[in-house]
Biopython code that builds the backbone (N, CA, C, O; Angstrom):
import numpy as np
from Bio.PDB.StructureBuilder import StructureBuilder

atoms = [
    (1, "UNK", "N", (0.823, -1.183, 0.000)),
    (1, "UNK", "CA", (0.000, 0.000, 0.000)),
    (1, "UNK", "C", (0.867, 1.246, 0.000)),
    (1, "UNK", "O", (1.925, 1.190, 0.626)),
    (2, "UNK", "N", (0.591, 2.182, -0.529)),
    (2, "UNK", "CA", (0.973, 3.513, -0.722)),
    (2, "UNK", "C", (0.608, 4.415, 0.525)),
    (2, "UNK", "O", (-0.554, 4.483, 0.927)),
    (3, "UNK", "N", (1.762, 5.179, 1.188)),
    (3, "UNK", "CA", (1.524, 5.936, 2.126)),
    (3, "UNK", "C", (0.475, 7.270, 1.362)),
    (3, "UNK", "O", (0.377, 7.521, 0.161)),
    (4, "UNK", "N", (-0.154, 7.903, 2.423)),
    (4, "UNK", "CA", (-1.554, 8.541, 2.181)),
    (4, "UNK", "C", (-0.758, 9.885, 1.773)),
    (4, "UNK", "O", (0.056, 10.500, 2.461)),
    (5, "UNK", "N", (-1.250, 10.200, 0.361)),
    (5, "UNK", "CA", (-1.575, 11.524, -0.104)),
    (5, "UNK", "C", (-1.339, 12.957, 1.147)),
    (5, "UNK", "O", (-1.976, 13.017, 2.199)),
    (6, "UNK", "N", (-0.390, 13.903, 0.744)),
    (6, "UNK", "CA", (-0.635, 14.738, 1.870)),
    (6, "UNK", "C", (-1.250, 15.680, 2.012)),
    (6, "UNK", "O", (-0.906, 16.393, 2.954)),
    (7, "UNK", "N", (-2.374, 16.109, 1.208)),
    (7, "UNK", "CA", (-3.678, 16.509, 0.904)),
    (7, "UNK", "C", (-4.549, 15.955, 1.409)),
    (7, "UNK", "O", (-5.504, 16.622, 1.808)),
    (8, "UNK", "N", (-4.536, 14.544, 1.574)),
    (8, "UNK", "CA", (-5.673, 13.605, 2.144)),
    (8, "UNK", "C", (-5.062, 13.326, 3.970)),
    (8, "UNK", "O", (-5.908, 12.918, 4.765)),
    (9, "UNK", "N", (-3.926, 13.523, 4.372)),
    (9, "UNK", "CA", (-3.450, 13.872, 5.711)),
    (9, "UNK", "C", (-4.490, 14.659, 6.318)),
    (9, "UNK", "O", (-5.467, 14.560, 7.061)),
    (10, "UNK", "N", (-3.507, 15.875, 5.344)),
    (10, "UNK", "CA", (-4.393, 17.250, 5.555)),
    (10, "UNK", "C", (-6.013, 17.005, 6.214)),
    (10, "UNK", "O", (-6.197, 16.984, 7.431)),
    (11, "UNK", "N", (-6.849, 16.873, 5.463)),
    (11, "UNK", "CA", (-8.572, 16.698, 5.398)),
    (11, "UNK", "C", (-8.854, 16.040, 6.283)),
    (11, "UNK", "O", (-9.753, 16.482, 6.999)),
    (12, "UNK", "N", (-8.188, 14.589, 6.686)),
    (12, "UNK", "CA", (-8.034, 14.025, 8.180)),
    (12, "UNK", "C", (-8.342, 14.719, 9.248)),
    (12, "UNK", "O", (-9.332, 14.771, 9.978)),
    (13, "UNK", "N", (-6.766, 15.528, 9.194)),
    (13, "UNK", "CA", (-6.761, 16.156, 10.486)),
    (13, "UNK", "C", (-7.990, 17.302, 10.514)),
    (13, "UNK", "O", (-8.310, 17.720, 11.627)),
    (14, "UNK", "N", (-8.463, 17.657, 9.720)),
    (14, "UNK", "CA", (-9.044, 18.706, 9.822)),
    (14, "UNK", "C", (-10.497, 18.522, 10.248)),
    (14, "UNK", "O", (-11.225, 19.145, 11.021)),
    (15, "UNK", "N", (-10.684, 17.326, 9.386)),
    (15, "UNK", "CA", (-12.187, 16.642, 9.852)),
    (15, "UNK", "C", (-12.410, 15.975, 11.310)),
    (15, "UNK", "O", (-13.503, 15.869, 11.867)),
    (16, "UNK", "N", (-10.923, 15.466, 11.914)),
    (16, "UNK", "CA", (-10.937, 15.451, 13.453)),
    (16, "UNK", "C", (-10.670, 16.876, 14.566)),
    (16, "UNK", "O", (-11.119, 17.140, 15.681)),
    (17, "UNK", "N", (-9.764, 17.557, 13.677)),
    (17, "UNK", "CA", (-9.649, 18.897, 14.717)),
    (17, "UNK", "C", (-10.767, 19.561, 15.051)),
    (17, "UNK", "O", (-11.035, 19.878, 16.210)),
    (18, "UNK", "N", (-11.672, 19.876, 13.792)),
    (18, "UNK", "CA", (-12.657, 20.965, 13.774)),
    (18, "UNK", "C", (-13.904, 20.529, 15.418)),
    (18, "UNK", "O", (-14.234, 21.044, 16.486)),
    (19, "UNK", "N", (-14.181, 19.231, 14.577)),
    (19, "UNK", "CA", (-15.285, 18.976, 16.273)),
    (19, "UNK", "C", (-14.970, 19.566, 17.595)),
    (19, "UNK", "O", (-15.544, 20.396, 18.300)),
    (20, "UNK", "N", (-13.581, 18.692, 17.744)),
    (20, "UNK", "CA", (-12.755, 18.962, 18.678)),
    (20, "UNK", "C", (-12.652, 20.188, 19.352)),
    (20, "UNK", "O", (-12.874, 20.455, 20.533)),
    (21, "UNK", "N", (-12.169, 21.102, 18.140)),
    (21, "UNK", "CA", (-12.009, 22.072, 18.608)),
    (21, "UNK", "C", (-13.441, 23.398, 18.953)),
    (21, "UNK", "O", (-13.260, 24.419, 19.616)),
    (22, "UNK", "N", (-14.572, 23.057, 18.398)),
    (22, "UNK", "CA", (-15.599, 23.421, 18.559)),
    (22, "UNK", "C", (-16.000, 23.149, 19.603)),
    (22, "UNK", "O", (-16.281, 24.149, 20.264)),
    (23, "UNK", "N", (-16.210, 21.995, 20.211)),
    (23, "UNK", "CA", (-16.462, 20.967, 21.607)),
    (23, "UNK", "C", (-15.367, 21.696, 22.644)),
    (23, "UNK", "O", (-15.803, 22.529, 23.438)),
    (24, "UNK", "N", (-14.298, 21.454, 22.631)),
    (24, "UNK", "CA", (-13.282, 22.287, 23.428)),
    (24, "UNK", "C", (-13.750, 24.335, 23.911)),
    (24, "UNK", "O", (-13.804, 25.082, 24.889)),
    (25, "UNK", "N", (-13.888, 24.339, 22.970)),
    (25, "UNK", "CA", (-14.425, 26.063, 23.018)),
    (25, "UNK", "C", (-15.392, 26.410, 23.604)),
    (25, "UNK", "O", (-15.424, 27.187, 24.558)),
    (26, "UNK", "N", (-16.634, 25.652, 22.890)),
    (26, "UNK", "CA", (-17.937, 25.722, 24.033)),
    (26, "UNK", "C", (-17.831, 25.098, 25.775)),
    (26, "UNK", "O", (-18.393, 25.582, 26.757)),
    (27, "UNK", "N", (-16.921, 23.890, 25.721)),
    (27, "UNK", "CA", (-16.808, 23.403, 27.362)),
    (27, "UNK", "C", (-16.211, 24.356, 28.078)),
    (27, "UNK", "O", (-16.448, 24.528, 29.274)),
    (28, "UNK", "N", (-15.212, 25.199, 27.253)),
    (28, "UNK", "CA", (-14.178, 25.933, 28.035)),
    (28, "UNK", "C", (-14.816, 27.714, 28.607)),
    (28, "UNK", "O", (-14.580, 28.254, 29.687)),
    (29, "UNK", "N", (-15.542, 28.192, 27.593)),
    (29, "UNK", "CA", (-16.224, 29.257, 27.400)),
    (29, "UNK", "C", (-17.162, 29.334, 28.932)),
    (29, "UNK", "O", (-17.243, 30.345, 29.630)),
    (30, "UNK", "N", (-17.771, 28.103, 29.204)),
    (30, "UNK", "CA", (-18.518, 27.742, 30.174)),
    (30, "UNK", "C", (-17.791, 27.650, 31.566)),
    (30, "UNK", "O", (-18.509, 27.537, 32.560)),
    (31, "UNK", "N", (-16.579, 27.685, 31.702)),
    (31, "UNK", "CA", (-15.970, 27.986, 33.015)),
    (31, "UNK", "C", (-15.899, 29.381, 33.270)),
    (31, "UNK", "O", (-15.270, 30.246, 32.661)),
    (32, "UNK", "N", (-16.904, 29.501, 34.621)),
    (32, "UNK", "CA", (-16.664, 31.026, 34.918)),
    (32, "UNK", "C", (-15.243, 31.665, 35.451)),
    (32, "UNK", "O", (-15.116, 32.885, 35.553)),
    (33, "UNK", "N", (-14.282, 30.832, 35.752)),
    (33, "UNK", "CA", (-12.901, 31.260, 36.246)),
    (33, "UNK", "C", (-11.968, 31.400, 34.525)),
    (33, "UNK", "O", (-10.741, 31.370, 34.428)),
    (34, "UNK", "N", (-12.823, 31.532, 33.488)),
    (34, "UNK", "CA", (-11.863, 31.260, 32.425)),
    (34, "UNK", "C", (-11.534, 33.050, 31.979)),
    (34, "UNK", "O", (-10.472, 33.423, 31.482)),
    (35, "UNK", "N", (-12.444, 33.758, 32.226)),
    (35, "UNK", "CA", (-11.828, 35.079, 31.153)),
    (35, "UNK", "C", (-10.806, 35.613, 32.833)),
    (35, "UNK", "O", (-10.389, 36.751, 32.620)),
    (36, "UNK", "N", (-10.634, 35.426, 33.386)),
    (36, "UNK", "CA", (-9.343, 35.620, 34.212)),
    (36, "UNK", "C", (-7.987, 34.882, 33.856)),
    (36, "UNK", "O", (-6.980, 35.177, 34.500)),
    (37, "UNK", "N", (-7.948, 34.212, 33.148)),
    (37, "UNK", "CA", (-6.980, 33.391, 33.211)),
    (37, "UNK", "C", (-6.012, 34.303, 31.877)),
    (37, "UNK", "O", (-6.448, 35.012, 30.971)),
    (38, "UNK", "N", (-4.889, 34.011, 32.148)),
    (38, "UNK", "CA", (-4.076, 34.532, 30.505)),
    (38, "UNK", "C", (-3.856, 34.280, 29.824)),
    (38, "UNK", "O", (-3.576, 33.182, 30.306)),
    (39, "UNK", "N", (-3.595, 34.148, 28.729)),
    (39, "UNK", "CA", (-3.834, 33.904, 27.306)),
    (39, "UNK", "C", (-2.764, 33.109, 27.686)),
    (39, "UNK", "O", (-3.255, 32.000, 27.898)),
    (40, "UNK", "N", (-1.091, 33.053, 27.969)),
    (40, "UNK", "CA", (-0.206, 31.936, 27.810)),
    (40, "UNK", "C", (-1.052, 30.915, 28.159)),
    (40, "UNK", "O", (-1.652, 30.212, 27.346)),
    (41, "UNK", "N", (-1.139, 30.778, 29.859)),
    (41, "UNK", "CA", (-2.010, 29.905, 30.882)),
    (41, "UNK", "C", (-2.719, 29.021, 29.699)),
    (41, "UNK", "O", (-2.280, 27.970, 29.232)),
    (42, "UNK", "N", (-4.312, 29.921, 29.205)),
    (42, "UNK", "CA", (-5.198, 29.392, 28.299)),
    (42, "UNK", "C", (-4.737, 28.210, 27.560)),
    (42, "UNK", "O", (-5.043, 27.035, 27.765)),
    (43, "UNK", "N", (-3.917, 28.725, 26.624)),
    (43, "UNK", "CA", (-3.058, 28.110, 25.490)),
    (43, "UNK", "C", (-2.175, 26.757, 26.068)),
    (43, "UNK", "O", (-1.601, 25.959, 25.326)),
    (44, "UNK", "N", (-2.197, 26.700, 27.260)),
    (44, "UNK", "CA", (-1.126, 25.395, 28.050)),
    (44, "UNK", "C", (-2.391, 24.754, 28.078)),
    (44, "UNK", "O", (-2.432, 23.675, 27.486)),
    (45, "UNK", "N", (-3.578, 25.206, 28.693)),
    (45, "UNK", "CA", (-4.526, 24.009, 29.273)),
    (45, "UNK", "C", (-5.203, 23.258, 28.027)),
    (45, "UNK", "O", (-5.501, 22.065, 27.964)),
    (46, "UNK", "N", (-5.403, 24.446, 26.861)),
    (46, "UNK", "CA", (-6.646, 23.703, 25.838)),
    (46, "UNK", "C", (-5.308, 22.926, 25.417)),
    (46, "UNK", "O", (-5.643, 21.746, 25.523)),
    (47, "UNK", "N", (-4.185, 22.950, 25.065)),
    (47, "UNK", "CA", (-3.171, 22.267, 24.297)),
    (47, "UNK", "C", (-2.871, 20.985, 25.302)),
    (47, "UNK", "O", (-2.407, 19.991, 24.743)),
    (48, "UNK", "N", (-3.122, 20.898, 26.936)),
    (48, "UNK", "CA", (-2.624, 20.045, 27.155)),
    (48, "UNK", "C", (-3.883, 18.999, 27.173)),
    (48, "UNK", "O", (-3.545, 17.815, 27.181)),
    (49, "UNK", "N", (-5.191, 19.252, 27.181)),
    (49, "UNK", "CA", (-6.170, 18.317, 27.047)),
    (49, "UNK", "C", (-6.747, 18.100, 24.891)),
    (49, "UNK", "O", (-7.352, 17.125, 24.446)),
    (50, "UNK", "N", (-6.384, 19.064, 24.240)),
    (50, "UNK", "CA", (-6.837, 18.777, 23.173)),
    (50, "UNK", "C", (-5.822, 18.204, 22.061)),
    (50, "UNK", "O", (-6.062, 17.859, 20.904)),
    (51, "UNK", "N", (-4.581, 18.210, 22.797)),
    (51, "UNK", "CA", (-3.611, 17.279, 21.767)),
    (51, "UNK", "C", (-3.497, 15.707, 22.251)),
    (51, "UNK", "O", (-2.947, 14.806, 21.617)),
    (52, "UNK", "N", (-4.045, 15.615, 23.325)),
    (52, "UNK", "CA", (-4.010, 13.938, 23.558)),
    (52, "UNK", "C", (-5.064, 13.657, 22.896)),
    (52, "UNK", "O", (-4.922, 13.164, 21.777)),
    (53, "UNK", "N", (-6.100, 13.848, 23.307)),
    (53, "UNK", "CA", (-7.667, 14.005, 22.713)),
    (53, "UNK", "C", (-7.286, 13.360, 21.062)),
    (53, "UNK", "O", (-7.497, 12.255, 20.561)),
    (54, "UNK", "N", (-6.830, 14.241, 20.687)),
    (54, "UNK", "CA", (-6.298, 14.104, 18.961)),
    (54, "UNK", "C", (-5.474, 13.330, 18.842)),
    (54, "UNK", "O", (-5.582, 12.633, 17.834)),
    (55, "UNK", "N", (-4.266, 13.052, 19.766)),
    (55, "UNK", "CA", (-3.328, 11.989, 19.189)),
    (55, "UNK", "C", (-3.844, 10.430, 19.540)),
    (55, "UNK", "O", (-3.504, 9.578, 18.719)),
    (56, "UNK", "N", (-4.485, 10.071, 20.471)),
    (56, "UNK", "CA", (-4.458, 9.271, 21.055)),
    (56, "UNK", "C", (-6.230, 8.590, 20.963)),
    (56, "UNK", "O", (-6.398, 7.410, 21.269)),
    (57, "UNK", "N", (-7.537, 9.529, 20.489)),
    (57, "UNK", "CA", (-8.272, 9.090, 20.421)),
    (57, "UNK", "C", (-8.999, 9.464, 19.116)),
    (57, "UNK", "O", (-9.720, 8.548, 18.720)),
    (58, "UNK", "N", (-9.001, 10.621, 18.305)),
    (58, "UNK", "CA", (-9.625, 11.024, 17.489)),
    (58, "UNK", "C", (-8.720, 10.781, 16.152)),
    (58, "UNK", "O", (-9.380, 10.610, 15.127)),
    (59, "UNK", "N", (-7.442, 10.747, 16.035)),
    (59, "UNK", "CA", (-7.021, 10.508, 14.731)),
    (59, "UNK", "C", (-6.738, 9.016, 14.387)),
    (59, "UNK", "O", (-6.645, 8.595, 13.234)),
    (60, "UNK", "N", (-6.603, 8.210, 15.592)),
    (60, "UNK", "CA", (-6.627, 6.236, 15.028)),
    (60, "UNK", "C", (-8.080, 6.430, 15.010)),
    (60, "UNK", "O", (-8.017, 6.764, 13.827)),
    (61, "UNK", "N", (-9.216, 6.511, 15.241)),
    (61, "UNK", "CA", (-10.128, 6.109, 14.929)),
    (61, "UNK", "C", (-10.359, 6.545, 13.472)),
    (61, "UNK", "O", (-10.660, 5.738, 12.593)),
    (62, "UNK", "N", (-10.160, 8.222, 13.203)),
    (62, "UNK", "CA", (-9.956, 8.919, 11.764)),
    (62, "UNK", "C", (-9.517, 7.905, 10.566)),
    (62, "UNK", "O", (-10.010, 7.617, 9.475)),
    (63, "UNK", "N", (-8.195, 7.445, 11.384)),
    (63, "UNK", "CA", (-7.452, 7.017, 10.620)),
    (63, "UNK", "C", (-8.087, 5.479, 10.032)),
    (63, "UNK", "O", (-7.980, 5.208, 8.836)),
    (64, "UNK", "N", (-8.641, 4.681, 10.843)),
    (64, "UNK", "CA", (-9.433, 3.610, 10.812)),
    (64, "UNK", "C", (-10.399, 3.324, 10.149)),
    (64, "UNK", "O", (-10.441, 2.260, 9.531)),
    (65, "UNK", "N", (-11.683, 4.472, 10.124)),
    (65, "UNK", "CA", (-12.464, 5.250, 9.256)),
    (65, "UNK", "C", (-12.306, 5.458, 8.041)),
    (65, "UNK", "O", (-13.033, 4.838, 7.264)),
    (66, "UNK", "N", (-11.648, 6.075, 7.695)),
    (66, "UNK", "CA", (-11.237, 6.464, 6.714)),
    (66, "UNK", "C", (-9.793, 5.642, 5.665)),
    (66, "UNK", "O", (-9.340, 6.034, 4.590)),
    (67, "UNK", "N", (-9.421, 4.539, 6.420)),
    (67, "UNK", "CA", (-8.878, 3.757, 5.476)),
    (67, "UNK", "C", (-8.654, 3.586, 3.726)),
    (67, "UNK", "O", (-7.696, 3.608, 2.953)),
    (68, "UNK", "N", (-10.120, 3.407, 3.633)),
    (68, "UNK", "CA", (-9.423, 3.257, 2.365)),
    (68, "UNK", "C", (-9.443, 3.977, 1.592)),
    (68, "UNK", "O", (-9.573, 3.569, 0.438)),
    (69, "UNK", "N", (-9.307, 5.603, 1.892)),
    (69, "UNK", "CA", (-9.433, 6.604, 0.902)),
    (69, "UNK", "C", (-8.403, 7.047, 1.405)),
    (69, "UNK", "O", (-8.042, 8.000, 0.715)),
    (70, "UNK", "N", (-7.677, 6.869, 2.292)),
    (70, "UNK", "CA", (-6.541, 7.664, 2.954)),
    (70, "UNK", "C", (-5.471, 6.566, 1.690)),
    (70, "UNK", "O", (-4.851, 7.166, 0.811)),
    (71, "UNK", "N", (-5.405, 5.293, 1.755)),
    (71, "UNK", "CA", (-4.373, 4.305, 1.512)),
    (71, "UNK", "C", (-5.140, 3.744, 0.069)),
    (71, "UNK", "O", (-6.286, 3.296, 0.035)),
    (72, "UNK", "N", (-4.475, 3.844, -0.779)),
    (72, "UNK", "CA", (-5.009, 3.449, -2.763)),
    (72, "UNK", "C", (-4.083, 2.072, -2.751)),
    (72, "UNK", "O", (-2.985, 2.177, -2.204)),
    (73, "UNK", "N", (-4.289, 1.352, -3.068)),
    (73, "UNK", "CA", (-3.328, -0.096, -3.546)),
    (73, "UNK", "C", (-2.983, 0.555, -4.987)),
    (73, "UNK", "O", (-3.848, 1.104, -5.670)),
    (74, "UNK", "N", (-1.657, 0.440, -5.369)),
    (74, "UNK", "CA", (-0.808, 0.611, -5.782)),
    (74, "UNK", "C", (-1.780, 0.037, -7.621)),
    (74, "UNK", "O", (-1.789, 0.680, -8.670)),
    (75, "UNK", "N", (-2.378, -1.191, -7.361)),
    (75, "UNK", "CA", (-3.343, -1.150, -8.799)),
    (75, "UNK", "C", (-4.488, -0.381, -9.486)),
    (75, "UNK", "O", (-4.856, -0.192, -10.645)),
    (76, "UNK", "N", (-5.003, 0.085, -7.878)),
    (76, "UNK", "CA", (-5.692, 1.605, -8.448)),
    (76, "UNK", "C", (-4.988, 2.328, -8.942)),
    (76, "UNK", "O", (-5.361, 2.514, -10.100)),
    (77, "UNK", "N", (-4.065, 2.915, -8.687)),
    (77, "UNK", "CA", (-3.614, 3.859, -9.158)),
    (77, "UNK", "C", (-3.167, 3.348, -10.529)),
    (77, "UNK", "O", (-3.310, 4.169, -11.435)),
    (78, "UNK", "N", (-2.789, 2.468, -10.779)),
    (78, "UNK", "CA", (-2.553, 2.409, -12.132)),
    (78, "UNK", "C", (-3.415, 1.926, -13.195)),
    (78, "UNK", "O", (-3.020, 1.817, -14.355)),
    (79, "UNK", "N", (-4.819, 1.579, -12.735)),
    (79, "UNK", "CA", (-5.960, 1.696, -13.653)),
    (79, "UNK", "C", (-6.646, 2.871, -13.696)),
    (79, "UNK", "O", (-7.587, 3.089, -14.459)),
    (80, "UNK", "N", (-6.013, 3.961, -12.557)),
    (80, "UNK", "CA", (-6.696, 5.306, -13.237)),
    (80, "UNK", "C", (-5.385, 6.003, -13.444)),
    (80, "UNK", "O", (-5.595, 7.212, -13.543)),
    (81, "UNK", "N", (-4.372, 5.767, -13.527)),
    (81, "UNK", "CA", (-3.787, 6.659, -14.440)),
    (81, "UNK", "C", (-3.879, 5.959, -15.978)),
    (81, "UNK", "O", (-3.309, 6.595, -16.865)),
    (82, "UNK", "N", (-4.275, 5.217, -16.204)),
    (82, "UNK", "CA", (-4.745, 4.592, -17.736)),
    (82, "UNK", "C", (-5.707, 4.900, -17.963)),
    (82, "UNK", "O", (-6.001, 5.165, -19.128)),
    (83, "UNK", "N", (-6.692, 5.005, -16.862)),
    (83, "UNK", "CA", (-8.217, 5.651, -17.237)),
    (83, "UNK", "C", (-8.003, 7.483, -17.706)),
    (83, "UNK", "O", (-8.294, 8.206, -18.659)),
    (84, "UNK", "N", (-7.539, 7.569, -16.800)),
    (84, "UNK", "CA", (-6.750, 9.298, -17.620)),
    (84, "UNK", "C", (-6.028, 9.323, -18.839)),
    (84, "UNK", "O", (-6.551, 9.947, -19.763)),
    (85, "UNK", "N", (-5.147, 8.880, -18.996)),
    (85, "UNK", "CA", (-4.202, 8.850, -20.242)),
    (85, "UNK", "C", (-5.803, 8.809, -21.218)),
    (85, "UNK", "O", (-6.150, 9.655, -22.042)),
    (86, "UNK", "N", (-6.531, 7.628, -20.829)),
    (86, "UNK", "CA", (-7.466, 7.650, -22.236)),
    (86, "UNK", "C", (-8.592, 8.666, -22.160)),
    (86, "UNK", "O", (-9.167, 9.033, -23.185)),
    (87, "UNK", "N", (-8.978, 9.220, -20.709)),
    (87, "UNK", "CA", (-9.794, 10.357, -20.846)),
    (87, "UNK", "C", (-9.194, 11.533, -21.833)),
    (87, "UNK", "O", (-9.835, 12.165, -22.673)),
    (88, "UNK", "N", (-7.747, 11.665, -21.501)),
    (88, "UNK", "CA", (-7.619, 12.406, -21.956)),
    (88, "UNK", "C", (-6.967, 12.444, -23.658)),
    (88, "UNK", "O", (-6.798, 13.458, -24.335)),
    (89, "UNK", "N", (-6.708, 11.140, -24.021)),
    (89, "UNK", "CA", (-6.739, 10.916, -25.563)),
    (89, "UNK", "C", (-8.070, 11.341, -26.173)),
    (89, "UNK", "O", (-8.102, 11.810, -27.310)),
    (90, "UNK", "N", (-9.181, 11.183, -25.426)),
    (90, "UNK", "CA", (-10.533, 11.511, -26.110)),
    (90, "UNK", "C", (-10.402, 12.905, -26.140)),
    (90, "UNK", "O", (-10.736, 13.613, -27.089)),
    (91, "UNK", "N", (-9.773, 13.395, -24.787)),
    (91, "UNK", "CA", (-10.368, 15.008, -24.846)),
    (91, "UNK", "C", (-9.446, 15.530, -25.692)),
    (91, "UNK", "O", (-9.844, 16.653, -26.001)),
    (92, "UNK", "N", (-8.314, 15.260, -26.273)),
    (92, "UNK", "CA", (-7.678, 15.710, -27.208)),
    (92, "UNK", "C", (-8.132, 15.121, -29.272)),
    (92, "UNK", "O", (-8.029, 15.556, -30.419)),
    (93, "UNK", "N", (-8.487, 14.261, -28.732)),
    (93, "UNK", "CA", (-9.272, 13.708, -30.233)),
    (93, "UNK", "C", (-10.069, 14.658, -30.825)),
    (93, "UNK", "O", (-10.056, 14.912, -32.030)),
    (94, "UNK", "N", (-11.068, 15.421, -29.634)),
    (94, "UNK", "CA", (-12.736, 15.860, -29.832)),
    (94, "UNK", "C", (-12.192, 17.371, -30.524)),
    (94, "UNK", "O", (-11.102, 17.907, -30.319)),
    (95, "UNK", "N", (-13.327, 17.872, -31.414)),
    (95, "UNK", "CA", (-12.642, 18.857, -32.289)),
    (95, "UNK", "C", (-12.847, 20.410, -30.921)),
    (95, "UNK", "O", (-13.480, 20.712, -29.910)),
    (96, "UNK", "N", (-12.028, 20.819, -31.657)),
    (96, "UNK", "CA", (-12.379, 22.290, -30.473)),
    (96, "UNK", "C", (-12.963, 23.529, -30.951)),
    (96, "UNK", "O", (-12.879, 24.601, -30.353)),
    (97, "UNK", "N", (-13.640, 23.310, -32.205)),
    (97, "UNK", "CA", (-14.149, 24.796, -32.567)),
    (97, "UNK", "C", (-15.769, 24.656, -32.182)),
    (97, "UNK", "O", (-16.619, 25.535, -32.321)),
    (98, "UNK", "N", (-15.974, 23.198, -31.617)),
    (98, "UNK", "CA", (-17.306, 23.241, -31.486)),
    (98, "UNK", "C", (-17.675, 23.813, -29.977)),
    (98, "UNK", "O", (-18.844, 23.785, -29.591)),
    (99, "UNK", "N", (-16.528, 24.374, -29.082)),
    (99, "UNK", "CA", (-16.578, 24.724, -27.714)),
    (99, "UNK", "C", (-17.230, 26.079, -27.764)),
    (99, "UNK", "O", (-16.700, 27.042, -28.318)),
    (100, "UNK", "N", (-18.555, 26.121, -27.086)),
    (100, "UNK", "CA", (-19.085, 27.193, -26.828)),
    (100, "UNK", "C", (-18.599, 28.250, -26.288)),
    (100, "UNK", "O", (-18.844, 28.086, -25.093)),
    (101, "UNK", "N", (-18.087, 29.193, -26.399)),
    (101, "UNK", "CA", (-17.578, 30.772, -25.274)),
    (101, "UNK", "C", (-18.436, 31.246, -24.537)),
    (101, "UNK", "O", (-18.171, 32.217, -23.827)),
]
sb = StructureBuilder()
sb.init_structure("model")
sb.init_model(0)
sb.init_chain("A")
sb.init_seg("    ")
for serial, (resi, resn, name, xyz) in enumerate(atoms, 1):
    if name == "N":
        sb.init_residue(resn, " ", resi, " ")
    sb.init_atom(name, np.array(xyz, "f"), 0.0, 1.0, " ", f" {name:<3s}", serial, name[0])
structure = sb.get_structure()
């Protein structure tokens, strides 16, 4: 198998951060001792509960999930890069003055 696309990394993490980090904001917003606190402080606590959160429970499951679009077997890919080569023999065949502006 082919290690995952890093575009498709990308979308991962993003599709696990976002909850996360939405869920994190509203729980945190809700502590009345929170607009006292300082922005370093802040930044230690959400980082020290929302990067385990993510490493340890939300991206193996992501990752699990999402298997087989993250990971292509090595024969996909090479029946669609043949499926391209010939998409695109057609799209070069087809005449071009008939393209509407």
């Amino acid at each position: 198998m082919d290690t995952p696309l890093r575009w498709k990394k990308l979308c991962a993490i993003w599709v696990g951060m976002y909850p996360v980090n939405i869920a994190s904001s509203w729980l945190i917003t809700m502590l009345p001792w929170w607009g006292d606190v300082t922005i370093p402080v802040r930044s230690a606590i959400v980082v020290t509960f929302v990067a385990p959160l993510m490493t340890f429970i939300m991206m193996p499951a992501l990752t699990r999930l999402l298997a087989p679009w993250l990971r292509r077997r090595r024969a996909h890919v090479k029946s669609e890069r043949c499926l391209l080569a010939a998409l695109d023999a057609i799209a070069d065949a087809s005449p071009r003055d008939c393209v509407r502006e």
